[in-house]
C-alpha positions as CSV (number, residue, x, y, z in Angstrom):
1,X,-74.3,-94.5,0.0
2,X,-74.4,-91.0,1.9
3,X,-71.4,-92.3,3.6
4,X,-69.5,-93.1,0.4
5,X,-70.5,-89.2,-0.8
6,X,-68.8,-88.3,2.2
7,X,-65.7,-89.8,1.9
8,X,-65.3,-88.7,-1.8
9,X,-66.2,-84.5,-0.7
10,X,-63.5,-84.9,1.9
11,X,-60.8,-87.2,-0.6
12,X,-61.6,-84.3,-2.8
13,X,-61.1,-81.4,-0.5
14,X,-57.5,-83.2,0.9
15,X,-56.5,-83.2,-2.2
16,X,-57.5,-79.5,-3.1
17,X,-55.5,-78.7,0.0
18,X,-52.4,-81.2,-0.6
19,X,-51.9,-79.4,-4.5
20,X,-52.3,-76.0,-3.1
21,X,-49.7,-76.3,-0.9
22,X,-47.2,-77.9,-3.4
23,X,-47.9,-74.9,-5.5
24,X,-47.4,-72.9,-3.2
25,X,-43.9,-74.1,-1.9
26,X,-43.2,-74.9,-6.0
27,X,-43.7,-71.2,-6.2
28,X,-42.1,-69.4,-3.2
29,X,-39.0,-72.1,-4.4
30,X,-39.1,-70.4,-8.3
31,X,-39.6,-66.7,-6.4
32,X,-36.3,-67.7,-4.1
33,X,-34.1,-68.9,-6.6
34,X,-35.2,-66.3,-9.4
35,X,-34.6,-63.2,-7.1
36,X,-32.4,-63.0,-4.4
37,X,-33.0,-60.8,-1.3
38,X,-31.4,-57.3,-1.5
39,X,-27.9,-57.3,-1.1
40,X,-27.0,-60.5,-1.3
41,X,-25.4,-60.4,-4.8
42,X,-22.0,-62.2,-3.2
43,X,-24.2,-65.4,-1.9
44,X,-25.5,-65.5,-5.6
45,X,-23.1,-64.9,-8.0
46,X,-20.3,-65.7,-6.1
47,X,-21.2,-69.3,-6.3
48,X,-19.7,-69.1,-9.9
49,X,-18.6,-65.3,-10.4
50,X,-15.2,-65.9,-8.3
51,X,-13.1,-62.8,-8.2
52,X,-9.5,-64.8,-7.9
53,X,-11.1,-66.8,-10.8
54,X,-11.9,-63.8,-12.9
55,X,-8.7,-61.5,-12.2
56,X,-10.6,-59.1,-10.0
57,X,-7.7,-58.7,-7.5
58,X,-6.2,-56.0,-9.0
59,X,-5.1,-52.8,-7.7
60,X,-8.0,-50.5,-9.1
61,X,-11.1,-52.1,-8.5
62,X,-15.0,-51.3,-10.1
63,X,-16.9,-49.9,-6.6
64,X,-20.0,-52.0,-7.3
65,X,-16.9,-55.0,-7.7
66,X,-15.8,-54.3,-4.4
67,X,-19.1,-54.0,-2.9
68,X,-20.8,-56.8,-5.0
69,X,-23.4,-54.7,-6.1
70,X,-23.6,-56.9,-9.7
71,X,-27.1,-55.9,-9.9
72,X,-25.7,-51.9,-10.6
73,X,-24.7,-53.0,-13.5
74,X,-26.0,-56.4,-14.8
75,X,-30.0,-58.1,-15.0
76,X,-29.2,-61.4,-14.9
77,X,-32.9,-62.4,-15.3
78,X,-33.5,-60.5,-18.5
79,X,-32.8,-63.2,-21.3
80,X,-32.7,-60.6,-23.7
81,X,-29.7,-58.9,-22.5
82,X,-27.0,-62.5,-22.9
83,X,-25.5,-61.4,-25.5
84,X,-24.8,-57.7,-23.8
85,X,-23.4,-59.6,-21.1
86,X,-26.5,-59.1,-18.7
87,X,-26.1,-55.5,-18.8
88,X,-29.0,-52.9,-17.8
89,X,-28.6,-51.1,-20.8
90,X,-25.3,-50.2,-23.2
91,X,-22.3,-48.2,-22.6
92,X,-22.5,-45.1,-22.2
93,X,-25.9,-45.0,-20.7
94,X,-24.8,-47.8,-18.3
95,X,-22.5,-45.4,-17.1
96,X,-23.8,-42.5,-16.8
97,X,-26.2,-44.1,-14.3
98,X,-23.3,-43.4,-11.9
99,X,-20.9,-41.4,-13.6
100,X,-23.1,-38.4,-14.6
101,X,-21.6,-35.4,-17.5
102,X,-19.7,-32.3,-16.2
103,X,-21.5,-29.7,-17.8
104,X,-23.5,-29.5,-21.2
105,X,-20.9,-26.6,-22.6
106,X,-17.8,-28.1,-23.0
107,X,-16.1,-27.1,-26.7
108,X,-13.7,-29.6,-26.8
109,X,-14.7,-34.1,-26.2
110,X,-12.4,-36.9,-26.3
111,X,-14.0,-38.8,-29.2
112,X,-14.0,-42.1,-27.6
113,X,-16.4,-40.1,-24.7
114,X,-18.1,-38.5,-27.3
115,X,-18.9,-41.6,-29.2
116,X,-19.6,-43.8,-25.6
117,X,-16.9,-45.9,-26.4
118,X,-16.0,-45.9,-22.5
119,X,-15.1,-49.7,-22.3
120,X,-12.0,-48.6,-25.5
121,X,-10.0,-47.3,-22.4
122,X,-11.6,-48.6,-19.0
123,X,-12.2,-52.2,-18.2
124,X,-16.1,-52.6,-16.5
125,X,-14.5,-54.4,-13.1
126,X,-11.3,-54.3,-12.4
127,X,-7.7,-53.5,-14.0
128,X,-3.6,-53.1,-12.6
129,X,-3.9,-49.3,-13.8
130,X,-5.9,-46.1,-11.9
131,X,-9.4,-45.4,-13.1
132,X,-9.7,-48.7,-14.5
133,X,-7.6,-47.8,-17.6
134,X,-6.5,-50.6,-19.7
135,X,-2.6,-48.9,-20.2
136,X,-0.6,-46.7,-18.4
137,X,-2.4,-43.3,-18.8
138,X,0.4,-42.4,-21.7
139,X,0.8,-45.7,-23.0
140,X,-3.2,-45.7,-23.4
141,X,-2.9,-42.0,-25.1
142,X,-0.3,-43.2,-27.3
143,X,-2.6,-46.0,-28.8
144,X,-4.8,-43.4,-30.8
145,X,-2.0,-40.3,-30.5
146,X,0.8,-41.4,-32.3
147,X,3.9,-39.4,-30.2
148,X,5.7,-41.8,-28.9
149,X,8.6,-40.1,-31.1
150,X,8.3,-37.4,-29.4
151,X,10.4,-38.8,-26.4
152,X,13.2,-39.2,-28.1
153,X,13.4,-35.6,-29.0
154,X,16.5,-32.7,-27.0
155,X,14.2,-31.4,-25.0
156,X,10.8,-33.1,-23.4
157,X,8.3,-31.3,-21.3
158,X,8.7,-33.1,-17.8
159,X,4.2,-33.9,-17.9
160,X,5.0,-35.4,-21.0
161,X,8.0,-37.2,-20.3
162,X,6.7,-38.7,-17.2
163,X,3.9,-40.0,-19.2
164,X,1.3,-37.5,-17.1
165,X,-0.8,-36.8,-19.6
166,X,-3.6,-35.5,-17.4
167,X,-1.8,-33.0,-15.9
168,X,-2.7,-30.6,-18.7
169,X,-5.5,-32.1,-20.6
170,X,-8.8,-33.4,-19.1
171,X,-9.9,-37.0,-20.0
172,X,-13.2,-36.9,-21.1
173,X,-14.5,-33.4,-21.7
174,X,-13.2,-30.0,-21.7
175,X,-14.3,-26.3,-22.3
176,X,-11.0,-25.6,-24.0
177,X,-9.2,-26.8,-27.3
178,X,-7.6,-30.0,-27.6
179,X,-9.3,-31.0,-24.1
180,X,-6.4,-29.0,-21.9
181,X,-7.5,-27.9,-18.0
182,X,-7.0,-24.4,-19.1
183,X,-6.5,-22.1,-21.8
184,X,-2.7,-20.4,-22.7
185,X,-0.8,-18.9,-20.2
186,X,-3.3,-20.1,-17.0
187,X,-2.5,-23.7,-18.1
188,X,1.3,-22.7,-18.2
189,X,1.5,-20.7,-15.3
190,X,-0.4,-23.6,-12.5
191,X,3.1,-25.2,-13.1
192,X,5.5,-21.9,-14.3
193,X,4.8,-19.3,-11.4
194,X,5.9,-15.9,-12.3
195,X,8.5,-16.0,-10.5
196,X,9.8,-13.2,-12.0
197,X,7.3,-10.8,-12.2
198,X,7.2,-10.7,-15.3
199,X,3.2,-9.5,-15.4
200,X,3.8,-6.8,-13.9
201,X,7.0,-5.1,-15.6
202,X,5.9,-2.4,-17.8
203,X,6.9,-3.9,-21.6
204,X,6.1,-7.3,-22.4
205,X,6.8,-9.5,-25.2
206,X,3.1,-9.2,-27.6
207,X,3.0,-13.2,-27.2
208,X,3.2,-13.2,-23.6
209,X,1.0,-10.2,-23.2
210,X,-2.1,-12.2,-25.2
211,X,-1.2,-15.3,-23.4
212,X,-0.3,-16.9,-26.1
213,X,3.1,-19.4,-24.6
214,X,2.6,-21.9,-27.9
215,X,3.4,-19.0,-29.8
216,X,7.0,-19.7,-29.1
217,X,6.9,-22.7,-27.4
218,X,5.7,-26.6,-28.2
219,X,3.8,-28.4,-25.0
220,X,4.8,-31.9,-25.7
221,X,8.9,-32.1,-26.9
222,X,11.6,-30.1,-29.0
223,X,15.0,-30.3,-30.3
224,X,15.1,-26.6,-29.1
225,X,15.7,-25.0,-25.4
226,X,13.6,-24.7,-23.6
227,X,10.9,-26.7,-25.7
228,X,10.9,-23.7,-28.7
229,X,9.5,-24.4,-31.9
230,X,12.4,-23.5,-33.8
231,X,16.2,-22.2,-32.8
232,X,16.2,-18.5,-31.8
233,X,17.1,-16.8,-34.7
234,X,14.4,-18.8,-36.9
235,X,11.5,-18.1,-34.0
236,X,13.0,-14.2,-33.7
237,X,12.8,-13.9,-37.7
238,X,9.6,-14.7,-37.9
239,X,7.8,-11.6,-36.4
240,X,11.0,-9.7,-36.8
241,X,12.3,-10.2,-40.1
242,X,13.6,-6.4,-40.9
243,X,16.5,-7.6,-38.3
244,X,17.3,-10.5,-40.7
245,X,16.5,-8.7,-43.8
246,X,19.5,-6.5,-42.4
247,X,22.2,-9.1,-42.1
248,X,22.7,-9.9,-45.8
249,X,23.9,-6.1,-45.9
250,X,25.9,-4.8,-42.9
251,X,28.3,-6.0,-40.2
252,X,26.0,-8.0,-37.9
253,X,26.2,-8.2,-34.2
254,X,27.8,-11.3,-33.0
255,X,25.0,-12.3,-30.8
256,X,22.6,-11.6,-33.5
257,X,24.6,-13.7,-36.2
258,X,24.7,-16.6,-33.7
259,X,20.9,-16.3,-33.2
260,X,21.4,-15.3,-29.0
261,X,18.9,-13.3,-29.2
262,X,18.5,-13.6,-25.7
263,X,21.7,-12.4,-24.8
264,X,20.4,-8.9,-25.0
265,X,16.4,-9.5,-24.8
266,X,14.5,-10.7,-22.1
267,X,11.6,-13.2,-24.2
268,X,8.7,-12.6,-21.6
269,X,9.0,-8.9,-20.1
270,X,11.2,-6.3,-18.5
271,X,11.3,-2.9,-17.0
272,X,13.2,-1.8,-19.9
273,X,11.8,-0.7,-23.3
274,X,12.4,-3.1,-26.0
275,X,12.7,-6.4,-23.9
276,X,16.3,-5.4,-23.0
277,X,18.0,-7.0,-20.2
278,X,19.3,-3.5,-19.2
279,X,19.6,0.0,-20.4
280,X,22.6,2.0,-21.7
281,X,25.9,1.4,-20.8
282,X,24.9,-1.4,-18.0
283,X,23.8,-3.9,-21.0
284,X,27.2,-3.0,-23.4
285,X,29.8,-3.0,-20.4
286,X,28.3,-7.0,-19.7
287,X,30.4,-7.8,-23.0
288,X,32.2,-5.1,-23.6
289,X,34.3,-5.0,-20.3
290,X,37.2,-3.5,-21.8
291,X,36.1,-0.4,-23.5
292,X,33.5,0.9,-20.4
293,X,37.4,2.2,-18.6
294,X,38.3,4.1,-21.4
295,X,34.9,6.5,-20.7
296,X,36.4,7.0,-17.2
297,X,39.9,8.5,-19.2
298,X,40.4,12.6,-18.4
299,X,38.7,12.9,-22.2
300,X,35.9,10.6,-23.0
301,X,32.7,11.3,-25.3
302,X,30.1,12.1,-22.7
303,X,28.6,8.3,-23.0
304,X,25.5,7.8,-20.7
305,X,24.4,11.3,-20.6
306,X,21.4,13.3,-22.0
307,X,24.1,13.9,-24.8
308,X,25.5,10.7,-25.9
309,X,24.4,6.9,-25.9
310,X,26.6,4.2,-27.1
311,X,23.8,3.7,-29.5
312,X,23.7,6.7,-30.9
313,X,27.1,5.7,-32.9
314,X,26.8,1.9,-32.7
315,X,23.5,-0.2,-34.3
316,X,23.2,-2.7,-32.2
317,X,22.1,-5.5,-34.8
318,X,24.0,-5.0,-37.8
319,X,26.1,-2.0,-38.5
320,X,26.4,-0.2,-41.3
321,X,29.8,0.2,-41.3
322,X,32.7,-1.9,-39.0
323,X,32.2,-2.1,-35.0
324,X,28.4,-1.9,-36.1
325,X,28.9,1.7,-36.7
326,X,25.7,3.5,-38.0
327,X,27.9,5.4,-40.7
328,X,31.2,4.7,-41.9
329,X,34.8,7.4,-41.8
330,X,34.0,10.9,-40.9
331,X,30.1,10.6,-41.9
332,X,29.7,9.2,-38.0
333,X,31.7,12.1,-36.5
334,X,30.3,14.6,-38.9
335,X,26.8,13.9,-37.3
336,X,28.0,15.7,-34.3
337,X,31.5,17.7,-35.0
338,X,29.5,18.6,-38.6
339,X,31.0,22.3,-37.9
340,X,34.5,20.8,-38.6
341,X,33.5,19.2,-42.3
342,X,33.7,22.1,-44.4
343,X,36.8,23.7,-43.5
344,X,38.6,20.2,-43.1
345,X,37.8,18.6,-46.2
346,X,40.0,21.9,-47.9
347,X,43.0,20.3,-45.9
348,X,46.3,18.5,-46.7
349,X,45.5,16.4,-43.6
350,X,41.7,15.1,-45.1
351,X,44.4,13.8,-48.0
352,X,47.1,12.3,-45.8
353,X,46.9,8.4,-45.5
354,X,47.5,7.7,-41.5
355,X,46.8,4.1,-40.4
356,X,42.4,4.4,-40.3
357,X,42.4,5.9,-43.8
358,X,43.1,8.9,-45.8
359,X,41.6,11.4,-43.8
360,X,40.8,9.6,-41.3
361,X,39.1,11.5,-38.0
362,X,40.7,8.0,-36.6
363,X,44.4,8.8,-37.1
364,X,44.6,11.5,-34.7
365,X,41.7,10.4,-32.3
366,X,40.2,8.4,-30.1
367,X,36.6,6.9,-30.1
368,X,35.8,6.5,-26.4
369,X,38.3,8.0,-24.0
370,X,41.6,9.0,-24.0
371,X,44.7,10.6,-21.4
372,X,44.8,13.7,-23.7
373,X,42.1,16.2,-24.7
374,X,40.6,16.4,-27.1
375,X,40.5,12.4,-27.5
376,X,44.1,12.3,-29.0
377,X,46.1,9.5,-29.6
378,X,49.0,10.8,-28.0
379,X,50.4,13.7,-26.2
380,X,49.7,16.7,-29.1
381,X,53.5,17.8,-29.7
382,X,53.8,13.5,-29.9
383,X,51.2,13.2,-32.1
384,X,52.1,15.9,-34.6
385,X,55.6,14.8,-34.5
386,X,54.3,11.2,-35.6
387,X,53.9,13.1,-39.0
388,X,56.0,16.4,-39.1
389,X,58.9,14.9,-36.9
390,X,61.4,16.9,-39.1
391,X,59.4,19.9,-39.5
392,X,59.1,20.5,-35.6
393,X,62.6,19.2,-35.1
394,X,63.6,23.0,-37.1
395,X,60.9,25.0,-35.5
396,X,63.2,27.7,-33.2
397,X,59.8,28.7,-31.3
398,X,59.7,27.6,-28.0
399,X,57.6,24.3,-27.8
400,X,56.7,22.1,-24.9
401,X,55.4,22.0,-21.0
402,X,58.1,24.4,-20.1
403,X,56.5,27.2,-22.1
404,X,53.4,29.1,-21.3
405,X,50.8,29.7,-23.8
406,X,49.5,33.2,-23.1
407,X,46.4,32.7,-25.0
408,X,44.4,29.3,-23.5
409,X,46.5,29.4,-20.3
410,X,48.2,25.7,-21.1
411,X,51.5,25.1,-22.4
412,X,52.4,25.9,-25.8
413,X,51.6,22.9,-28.8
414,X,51.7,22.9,-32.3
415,X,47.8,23.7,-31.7
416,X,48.5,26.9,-29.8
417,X,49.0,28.8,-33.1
418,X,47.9,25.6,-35.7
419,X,44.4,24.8,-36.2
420,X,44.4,20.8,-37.1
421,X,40.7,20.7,-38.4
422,X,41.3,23.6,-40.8
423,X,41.3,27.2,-41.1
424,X,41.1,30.2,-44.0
425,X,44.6,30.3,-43.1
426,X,48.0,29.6,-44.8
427,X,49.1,26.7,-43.6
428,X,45.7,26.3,-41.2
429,X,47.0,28.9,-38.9
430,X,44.7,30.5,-36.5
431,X,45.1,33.9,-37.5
432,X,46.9,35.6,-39.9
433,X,50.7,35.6,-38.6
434,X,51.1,39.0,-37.8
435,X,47.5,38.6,-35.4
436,X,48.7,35.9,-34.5
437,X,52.1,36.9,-32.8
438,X,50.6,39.6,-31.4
439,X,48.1,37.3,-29.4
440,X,51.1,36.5,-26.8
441,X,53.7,39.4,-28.4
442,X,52.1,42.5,-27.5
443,X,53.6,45.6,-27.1
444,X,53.1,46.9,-23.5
């Protein structure tokens, strides 16, 4: 009987021993299968997961994908998270476990980023496009930011046109407006050196001055060179509007009734006040190549001197008067020669009708330069003769080159004893005649 008790204790014990070990294997089998060893993601779920299978051979790949890191990204022991794909937790938290923020002060998010809607324009493993992206970078832009149009536009900003949209605007986050890389003329100028200096010239265009390049120009496409909001003349009117105000009313300058603006103004800066390409007579003679010669004439107005500018008798937007003349007839030569008015309005020669006008300071003179002084037309005995042919034809006084004129040390002209402006004279001599004579006749 104490033998039989025996056999039962030990029976008993071998089995104790035999289910603890099944356990135990049954166990470490669960614990193996459940959770693989560190790093061996690839002999796990690359049993079923096969890249080639799942169109992971692509030219931008995940990191974790490369590295088969699955477990960065996915649990695939949490039932809970099926439906989420396995995930650890939901975009964007999932990835900002890698992909951390820039900076808490940004002014400007992409709504997408701001929303975590990461996966709306990056695939989670791999994709034919850089950073993931599902598009092109501008085919992806263009699926929310309708300006595809825009392409088809005169002018296209080359960034824009080449579909590079980040090379002005960040992706994600930015501390500046409409997510650009930097604000006005910074983000302009890491593309459009100046060249030119133009920062440091002493007048500069307000715009440029504050920075401010989309006050003139668009970033993305125009149907105006290069890439302005409007043509010339519209952009130019709209800050200086007294210019077109002006047109309606005088005799416009060419350049400024075609709207070339530019033809005279630099638009960014210069070393010249009023944005001018150059001063004085070195801007006028660049069109005006055929009247700079006549200043170099034996009598010329003294243009380009402390004492005369061609502006001070020409407006150089709209004229009030023909030739963009600032006044019209005798009003223009009156502001200088104003001693001449009063006696040579009381004149037959202010009535006479010559080829300028009745009156005319025109039909005797030159504007800019002439062969004879003072600024005639012609040779003085010519030009008299023009009109008084008949008169000088009787005169018996001697008259030309060959005679001396005592009093001015020149020969003797109609002018030698005539004054043509006027004088309180009978008929506008210089003196009264028997003075006169005696100004060369004198008894010695």
């Amino acid at each position: 009987m104490q033998y039989f008790k025996l056999l039962l204790t030990v029976g008993a014990v071998l089995l104790l021993v035999i289910f603890g070990l099944l356990w135990y294997f049954w166990q470490e089998e669960v614990s193996i299968l459940e959770v693989p060893p560190q790093g061996n993601d690839q002999a796990v779920c690359g049993t079923c997961h096969i890249p080639e299978n799942l169109g992971f051979n692509k030219d931008s790949v995940h990191p974790p994908v490369i590295n088969w890191q699955c477990t960065a990204c996915h649990t695939p022991h949490d039932p809970g998270t099926a439906e989420n794909n396995m995930l650890k937790a939901d975009p964007p938290d999932l990835c900002l476990l890698c992909h951390s923020l820039e900076s808490d002060d940004n002014v400007s998010l992409h709504v997408p980023f701001e929303n975590g809607d990461c996966l709306d324009c990056h695939f989670g493993h791999a994709s034919d496009y850089s950073s993931l992206l599902h598009l092109s970078p501008q085919e992806i832009c263009f699926s929310c930011h309708f300006a595809a149009d825009l392409l088809g536009m005169a002018q296209v900003h080359n960034p824009f046109a080449n579909g590079d949209c980040l090379a002005c605007h960040e992706a994600h986050q930015s501390p500046y407006s409409n997510l650009k890389k930097a604000e006005g003329q910074e983000l302009c100028f890491t593309c459009h050196f100046d060249d030119e200096g133009w920062l440091s010239m002493p007048f500069q265009h307000q715009p440029f001055a504050a920075g401010d390049c989309t006050g003139c120009h668009t970033a993305h496409a125009s149907n105006y060179s290069p890439l302005l909001t409007f043509s010339t003349t519209t952009l130019c009117f709209i800050c200086h509007g007294e210019v077109e105000s002006e047109l309606a009313s005088g005799y416009p300058h060419p350049p400024v009734a075609q709207g070339q603006c530019i033809s005279c103004h630099q638009p960014h800066a210069s070393l010249w006040p009023d944005l001018l390409l150059a001063v004085g007579t070195d801007l006028c003679s660049s069109c005006h190549e055929d009247v700079m010669p006549q200043f170099t004439l034996p009598s010329h107005h003294p243009i380009e001197t402390e004492q005369l500018d061609c502006t001070d008798c020409h407006d150089v937007h709209v004229g009030a008067a023909p030739h963009l003349l600032v006044a019209a007839g005798n009003a223009l030569c009156y502001s200088c020669h104003g001693w001449l008015e009063f006696q040579y309005k009381k004149t037959a020669h202010n009535l006479a009708q010559g080829p300028a006008g009745q009156g005319i300071c025109l039909n005797c003179h030159l504007p800019h330069g002439s062969q004879y002084s003072p600024l005639l037309q012609q040779e003085s005995i010519a030009l008299c003769a023009s009109c008084h042919g008949i008169m000088i034809q009787a005169v018996t006084h001697p008259l030309g080159a060959e005679y001396e004129d005592l009093w001015n040390g020149s020969y003797i002209t109609c002018t030698s004893c005539h004054g043509p402006h006027g004088t309180g004279n009978f008929h506008m001599l210089k003196e009264p005649p028997d003075k006169l004579c005696l100004n060369c006749h004198r008894w010695n």
